[in-house]
N, C-alpha and C positions, 0 to 999 in steps of 0.2 A: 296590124292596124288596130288602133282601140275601137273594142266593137260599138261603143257607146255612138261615135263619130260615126261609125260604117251605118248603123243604126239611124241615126239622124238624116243621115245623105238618103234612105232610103227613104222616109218617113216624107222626105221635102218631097222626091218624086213622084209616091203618092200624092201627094198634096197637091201635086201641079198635076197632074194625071186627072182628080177631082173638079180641080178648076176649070180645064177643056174639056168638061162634061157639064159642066154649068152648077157645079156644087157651091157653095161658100164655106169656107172653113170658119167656123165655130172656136172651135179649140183643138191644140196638139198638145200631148204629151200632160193630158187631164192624170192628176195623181191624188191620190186618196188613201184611208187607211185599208179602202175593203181591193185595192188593184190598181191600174193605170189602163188610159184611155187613148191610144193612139194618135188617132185624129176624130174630133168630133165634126160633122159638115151637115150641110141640109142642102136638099133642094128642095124643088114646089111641094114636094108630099111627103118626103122623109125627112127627119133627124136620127144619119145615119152613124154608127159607133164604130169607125172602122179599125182592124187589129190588122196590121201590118209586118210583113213578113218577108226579110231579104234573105236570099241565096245564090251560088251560085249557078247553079244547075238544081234540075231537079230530077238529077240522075237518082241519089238515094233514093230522096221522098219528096214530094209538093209540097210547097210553102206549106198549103193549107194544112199537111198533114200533123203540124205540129202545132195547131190550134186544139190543143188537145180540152176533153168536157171538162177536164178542173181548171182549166185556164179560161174555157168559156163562161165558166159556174163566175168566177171573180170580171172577169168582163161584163157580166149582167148584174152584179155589186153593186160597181161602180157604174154604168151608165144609170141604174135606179138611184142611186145617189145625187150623181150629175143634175137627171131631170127632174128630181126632187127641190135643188137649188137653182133651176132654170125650167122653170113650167112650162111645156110647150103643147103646142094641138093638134103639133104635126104626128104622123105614127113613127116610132123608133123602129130601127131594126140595124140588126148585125150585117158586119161584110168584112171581107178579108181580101187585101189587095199585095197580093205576093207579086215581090221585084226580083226578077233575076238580072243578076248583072255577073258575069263570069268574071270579068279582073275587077272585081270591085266598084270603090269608087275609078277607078280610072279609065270602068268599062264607056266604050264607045256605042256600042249597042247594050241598049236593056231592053228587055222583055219586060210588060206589064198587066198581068192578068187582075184585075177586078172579079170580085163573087158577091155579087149583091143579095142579101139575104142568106148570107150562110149559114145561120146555126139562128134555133130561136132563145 
């Protein structure tokens, strides 16, 4: 499957995951010269940056284990960028929302762990 698609399907589930948490999406798939922004959302007191991460299992390693510090170093790039061109007064802060889905898109159950505040 093109991972680009596999990647999308995950990103929406985030998304709606955020939403029945009472977040609002902002922006997906924010793209800049310093990285890319997953999903951007906010609730009452955040404008949250979140980097999203699907697998199938996380027999290897946990989604999150592959939010590695040079991937987080360009994820705080680009959300300084972001809110450079979107001034807000809310506090920013990082999360990572790793989807496991074993057959893919055409899993029936997924698993959806949120990590609010993962990396500063």
């Amino acid at each position: 499957m093109n991972t680009r698609l596999l990647g999308a399907w995950g990103e929406a589930r985030a998304a709606e995951h955020l939403r029945r948490k009472g977040y609002k999406i902002l922006g997906m798939n924010y793209r800049c010269r310093l990285g890319e922004l997953d999903i951007i959302a906010q609730n009452r007191q955040y404008t949250a940056f979140v980097e999203v991460k699907l697998r199938r299992s996380a027999d290897f390693a946990q989604a999150r284990e592959f939010v590695t510090p040079a991937k987080q170093e360009r994820l705080r790039a680009a959300a300084q960028l972001w809110l450079s061109q979107n001034p807000d007064a809310k506090q920013p802060r990082f999360d990572v929302i790793e989807v496991y889905a074993p057959e893919g898109i055409g899993s029936r159950e997924i698993r959806i762990q949120h990590l609010e505040n993962a990396f500063m």
